[in-house]
C-alpha positions as CSV (number, residue, x, y, z in Angstrom):
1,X,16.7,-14.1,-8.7
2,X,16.1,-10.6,-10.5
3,X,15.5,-7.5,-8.8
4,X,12.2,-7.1,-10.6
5,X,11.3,-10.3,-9.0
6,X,11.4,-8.8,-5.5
7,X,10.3,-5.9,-6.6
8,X,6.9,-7.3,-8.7
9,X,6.1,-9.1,-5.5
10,X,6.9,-6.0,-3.0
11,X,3.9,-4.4,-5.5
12,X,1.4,-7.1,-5.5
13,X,1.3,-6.4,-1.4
14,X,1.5,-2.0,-1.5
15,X,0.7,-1.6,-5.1
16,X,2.2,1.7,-6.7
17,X,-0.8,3.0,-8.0
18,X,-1.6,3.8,-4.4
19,X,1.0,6.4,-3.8
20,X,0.0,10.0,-3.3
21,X,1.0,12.3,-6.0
22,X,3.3,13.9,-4.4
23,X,5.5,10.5,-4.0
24,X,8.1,9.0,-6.4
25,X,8.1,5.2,-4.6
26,X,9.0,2.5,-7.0
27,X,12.7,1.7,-8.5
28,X,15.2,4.7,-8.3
29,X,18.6,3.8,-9.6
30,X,19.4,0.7,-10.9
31,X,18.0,-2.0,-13.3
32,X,14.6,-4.4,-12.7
33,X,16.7,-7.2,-15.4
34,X,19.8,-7.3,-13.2
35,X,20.6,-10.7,-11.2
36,X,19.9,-9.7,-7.2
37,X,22.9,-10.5,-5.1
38,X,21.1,-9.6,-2.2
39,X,18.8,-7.3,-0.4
40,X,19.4,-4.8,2.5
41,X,16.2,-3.0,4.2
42,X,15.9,0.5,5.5
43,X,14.2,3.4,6.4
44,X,16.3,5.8,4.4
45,X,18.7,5.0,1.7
46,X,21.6,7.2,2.9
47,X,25.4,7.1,1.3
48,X,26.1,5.0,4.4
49,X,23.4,2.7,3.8
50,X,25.0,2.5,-0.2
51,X,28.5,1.5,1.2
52,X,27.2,-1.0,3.6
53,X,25.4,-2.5,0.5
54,X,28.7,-2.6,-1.1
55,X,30.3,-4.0,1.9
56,X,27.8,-6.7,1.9
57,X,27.9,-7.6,-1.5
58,X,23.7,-6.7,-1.8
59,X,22.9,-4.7,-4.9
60,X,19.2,-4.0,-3.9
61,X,18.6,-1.1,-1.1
62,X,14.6,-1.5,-0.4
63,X,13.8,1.7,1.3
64,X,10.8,2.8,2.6
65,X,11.7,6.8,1.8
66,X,12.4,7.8,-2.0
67,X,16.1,9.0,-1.7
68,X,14.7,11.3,-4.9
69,X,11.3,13.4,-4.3
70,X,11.9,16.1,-6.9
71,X,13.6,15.8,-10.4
72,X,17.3,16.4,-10.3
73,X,18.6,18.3,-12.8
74,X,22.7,18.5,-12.0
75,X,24.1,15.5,-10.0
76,X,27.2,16.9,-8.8
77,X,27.7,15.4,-5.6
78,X,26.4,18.6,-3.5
79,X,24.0,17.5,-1.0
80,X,23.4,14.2,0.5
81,X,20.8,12.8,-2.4
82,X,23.3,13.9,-5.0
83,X,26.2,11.8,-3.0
84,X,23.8,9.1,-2.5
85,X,22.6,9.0,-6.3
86,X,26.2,9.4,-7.6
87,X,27.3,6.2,-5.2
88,X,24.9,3.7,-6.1
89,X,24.9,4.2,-9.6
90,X,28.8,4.3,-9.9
91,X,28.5,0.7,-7.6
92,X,25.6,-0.2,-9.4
93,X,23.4,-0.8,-6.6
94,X,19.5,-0.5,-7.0
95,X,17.6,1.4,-5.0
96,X,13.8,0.9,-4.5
97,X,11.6,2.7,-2.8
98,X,8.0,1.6,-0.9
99,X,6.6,4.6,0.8
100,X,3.1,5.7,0.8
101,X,1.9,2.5,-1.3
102,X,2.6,1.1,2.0
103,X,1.2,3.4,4.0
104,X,-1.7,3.2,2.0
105,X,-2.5,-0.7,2.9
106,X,-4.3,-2.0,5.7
107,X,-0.8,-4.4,6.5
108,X,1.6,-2.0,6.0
109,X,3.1,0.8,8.2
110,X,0.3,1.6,10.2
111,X,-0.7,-2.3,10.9
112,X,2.9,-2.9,12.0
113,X,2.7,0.2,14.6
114,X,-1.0,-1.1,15.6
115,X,0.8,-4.4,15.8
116,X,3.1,-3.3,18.6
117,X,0.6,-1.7,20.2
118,X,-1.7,-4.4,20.3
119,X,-5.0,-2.6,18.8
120,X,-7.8,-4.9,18.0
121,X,-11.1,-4.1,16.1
122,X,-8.7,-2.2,13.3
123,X,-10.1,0.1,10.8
124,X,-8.7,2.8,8.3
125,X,-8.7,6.2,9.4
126,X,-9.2,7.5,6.2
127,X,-10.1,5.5,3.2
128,X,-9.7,6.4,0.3
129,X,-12.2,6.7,-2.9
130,X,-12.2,6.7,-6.1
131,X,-10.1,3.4,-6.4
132,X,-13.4,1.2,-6.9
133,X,-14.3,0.1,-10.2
134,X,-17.3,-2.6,-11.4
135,X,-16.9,-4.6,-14.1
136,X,-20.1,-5.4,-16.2
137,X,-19.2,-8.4,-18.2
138,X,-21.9,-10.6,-20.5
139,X,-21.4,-14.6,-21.3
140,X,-23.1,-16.9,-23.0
141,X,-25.3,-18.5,-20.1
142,X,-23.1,-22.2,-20.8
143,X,-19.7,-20.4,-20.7
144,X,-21.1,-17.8,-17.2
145,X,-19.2,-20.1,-14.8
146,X,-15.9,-20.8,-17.0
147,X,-15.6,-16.5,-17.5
148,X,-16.9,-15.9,-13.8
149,X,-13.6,-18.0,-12.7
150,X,-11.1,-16.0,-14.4
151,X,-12.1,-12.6,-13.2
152,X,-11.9,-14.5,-9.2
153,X,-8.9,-15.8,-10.4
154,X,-7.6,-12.4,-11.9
155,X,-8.7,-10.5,-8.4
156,X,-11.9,-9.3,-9.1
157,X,-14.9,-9.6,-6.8
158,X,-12.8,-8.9,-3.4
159,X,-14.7,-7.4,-0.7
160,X,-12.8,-7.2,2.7
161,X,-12.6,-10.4,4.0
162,X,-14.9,-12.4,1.1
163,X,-13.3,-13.3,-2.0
164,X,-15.4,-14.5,-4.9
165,X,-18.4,-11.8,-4.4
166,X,-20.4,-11.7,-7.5
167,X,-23.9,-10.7,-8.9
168,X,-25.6,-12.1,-11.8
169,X,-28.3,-12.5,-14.1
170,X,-30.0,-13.3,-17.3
171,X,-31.3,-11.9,-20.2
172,X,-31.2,-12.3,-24.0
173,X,-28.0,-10.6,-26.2
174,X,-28.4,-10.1,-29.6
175,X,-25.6,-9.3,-32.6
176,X,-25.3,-9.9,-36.3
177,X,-22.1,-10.9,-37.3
178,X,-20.9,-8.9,-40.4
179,X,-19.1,-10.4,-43.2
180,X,-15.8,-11.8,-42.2
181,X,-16.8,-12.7,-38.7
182,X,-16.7,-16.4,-37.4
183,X,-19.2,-15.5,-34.5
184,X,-19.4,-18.1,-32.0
185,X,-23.0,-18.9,-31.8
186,X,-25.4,-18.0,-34.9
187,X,-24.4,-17.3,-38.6
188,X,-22.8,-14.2,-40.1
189,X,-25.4,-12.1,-41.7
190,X,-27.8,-12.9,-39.3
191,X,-29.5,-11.7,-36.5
192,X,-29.2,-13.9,-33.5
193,X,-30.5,-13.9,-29.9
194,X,-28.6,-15.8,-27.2
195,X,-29.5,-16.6,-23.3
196,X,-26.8,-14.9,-21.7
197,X,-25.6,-14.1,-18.4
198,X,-24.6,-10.9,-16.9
199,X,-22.2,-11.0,-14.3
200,X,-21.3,-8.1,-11.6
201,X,-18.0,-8.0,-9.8
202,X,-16.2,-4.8,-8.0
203,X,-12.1,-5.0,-8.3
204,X,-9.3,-2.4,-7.0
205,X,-8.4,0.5,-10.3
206,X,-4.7,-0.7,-10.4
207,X,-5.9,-4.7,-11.8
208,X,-8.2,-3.3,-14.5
209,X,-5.8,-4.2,-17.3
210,X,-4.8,-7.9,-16.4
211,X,-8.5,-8.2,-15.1
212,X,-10.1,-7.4,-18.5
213,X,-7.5,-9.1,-20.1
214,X,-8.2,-12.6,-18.3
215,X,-11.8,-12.1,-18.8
216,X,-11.6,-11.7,-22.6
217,X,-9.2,-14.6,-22.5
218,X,-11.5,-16.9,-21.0
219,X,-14.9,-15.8,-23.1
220,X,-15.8,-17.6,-26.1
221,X,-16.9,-14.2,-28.0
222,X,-14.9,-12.6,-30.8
223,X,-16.3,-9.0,-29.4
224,X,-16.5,-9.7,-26.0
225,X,-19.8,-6.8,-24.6
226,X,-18.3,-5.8,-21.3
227,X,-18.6,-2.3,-19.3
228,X,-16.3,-0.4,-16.6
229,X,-17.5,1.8,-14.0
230,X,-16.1,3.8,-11.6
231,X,-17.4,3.5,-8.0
232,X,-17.3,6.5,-5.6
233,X,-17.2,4.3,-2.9
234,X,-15.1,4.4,0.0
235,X,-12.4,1.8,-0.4
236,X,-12.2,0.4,3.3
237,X,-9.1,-1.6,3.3
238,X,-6.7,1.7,1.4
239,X,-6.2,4.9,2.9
240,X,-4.1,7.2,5.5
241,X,-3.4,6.2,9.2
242,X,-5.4,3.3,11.7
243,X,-8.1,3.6,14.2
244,X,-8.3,0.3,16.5
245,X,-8.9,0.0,20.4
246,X,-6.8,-1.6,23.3
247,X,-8.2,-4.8,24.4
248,X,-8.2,-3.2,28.0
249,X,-8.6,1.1,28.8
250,X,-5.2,2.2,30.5
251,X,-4.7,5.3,32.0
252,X,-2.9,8.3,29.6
253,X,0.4,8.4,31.9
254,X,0.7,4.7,31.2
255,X,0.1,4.7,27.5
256,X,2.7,7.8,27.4
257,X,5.1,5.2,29.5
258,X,4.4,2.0,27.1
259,X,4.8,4.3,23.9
260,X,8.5,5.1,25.5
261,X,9.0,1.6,26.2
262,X,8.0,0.5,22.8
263,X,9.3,2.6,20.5
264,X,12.7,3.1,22.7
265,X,11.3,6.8,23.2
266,X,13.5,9.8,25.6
267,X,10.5,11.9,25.1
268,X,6.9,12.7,23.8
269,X,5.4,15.8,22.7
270,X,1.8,15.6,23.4
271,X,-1.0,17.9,24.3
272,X,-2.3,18.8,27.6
273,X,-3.9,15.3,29.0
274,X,-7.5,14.9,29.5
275,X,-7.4,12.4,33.0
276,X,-9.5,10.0,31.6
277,X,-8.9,6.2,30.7
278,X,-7.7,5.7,26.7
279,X,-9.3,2.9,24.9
280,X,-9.6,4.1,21.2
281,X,-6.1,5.2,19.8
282,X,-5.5,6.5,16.2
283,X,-2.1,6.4,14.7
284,X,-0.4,7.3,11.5
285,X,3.7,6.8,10.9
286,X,5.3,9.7,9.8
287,X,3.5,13.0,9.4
288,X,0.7,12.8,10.4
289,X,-1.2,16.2,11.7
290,X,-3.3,16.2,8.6
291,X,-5.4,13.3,10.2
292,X,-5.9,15.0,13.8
293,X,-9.2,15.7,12.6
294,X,-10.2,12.5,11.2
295,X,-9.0,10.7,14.1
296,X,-11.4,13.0,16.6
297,X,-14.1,12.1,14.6
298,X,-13.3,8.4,14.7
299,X,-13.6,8.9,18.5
300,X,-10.1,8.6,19.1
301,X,-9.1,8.7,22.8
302,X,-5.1,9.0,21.8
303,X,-4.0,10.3,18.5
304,X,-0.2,8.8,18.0
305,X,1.5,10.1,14.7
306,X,4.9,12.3,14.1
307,X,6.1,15.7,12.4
308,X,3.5,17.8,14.5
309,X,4.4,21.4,14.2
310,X,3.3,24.2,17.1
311,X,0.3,25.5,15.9
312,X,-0.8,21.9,14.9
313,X,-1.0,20.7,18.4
314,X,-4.0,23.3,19.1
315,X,-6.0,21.1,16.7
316,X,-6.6,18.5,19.1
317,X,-8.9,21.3,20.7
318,X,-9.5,19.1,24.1
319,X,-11.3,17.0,22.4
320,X,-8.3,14.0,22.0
321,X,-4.5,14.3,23.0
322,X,-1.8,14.0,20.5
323,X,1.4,12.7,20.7
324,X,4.3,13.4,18.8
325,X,6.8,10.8,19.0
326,X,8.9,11.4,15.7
327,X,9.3,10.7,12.4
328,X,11.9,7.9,12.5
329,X,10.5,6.6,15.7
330,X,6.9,5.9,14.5
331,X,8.1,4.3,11.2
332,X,11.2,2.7,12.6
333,X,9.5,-1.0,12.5
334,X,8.9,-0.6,8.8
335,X,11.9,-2.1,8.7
336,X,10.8,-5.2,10.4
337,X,7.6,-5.2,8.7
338,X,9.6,-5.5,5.0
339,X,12.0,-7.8,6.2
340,X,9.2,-10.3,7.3
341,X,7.3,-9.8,4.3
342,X,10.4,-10.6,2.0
343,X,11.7,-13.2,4.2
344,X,8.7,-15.4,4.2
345,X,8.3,-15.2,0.4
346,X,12.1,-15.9,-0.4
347,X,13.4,-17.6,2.4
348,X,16.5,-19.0,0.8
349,X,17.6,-15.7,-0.3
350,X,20.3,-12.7,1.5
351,X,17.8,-10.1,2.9
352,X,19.3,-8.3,5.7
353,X,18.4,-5.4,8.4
354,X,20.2,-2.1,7.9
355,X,23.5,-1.8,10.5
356,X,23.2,2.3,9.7
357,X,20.7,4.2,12.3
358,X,20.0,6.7,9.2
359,X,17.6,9.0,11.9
360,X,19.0,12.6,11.1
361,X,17.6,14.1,15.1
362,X,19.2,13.5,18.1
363,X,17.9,14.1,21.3
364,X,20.1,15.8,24.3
């Protein structure tokens, strides 16, 4: 087992290309050829969590928070990232990180936190645009169904819950073959006119290479006529945060009570409560006030995130209340989540649970 072997399937569920800018997920220290003696998941990758790596004989730390945001340009063992950096390279240890790629994805952070509360009828908070592309690809009519395959095959033509979702059809292509060409249909030098079939599919930005490459593969063309186009639609399975309902309305006191008991709470921040039943929640792990207002107009009854400062809190304006129940707490089953993930796809191999609480508040 190579570490790029876990770490090419850990993309293929939170692919990097759907990071925010401001992130630096993917591998951090280390090298993707090295054998993988074993994997340990958590939330941060501290020096502790490094050591217990070493202690444990696993030279892959997945993390879900980049130990590096910014570039460093001394590594002298100053503050904690420089001890943490110095450490794992010195023990050769890989770190990887899988932050707001997972964050991003309808199963990722925010599913596992809907999870444990139980929401049904789930639905990004905010999706994100821009990710959409269509390819425009045109096939002899005989060879349609043969090239159609391959783009399925390669991930195109995913809507939601269909797979296979395609639009075609027919018209007549014409080319002239110049001299050298060994055209498929027709002679070089002449004009010719072929039935052909024009087929429609819409695929995530981050497959456009390997889709177009599996489509040229599979055409019979030497110049295969094909055309990209960005969408500017709304990509409803990517974006920041979750909006679902409880299968039952509860009153706010006991929502505040089973957000204790499930995230192992000693207290909320929240705003002033509105005495009315909750039924929608909207939640985002982490930091989340940028989405208060997205998650009042998604209805939102309860808005559950972390990070909220002061002046934030007057955001929720009456209209929703918000609770703050940390940063570590709200993400803290992420941990879970990647163990699950990476236990079901390599069942036979070491991936373990972080021993080291790496939350840096305490409560009094």
């Amino acid at each position: 087992m190579k570490i790029q072997d876990i770490t090419s399937f850990l993309e293929k569920i939170a692919p990097p290309y759907l990071q925010e800018n401001y992130d630096n997920a993917g591998l951090l220290t280390g090298n993707a050829g090295w054998d993988c003696t074993g994997v340990i998941i958590s939330l941060d990758a501290t020096e502790d969590v490094i050591n217990e790596a070493i202690q444990k004989k696993c030279n892959l730390i997945v993390a879900h928070h980049p130990i590096i945001f910014g570039g460093l340009k001394k590594i002298t063992g100053k503050n904690y990232v420089e001890k943490t950096v110095i450490t794992a390279i010195k023990n050769d240890i890989a770190i990887y990180a899988i932050h707001t790629n997972l964050d991003n994805v309808m199963n990722g952070v925010n599913g596992r936190i809907a999870d444990m509360l139980g929401l049904i009828d789930r639905q990004i908070l905010l999706p994100k645009k821009n990710l959409l592309k269509k390819l425009v690809a045109f096939a002899p009519t005989a060879d349609a169904e043969k090239v159609r395959s391959a783009i399925f095959t390669a991930g195109g033509g995913h809507i939601a819950n269909y797979s296979e979702c395609s639009f075609t059809t027919q018209g007549e292509g014409t080319f002239k073959g110049e001299a050298g060409t060994n055209p498929h249909v027709g002679r070089a030098g002449e004009r010719h006119t072929e039935i052909e079939t024009k087929i429609e599919v819409i695929f995530p930005a981050w497959i456009e290479s390997s889709l177009v490459k599996a489509m040229i593969s599979a055409h019979p063309y030497e110049e295969v006529a094909y055309d990209i186009i960005p969408l500017d639609n709304s990509f409803l399975q990517t974006g920041s945060g979750m909006v679902g309902d409880l299968p039952e309305a509860v009153s706010e006191t006991d929502l505040l009570t089973q957000l204790k008991k499930i995230f192992n709470l000693s207290v909320i921040r929240h705003t002033p409560l509105r005495n009315k039943k909750v039924k929608k929640i909207a939640l985002c792990g982490g930091a989340g006030s940028f989405l208060t207002g997205a998650a009042i107009a998604a209805g939102a009854d309860f808005y559950v995130t972390g990070d909220v400062k002061y002046h934030e809190f007057f955001d929720a304006n009456g209209r929703l209340v918000i609770a703050d129940i940390g940063h570590f707490e709200s993400e803290q089953f992420t941990i879970d989540l990647l163990f699950d993930i990476l236990t079901e796809k390599f069942p036979n191999f070491a991936v373990l649970k972080t021993g080291v609480k790496t939350n840096p508040v305490q409560y009094f």
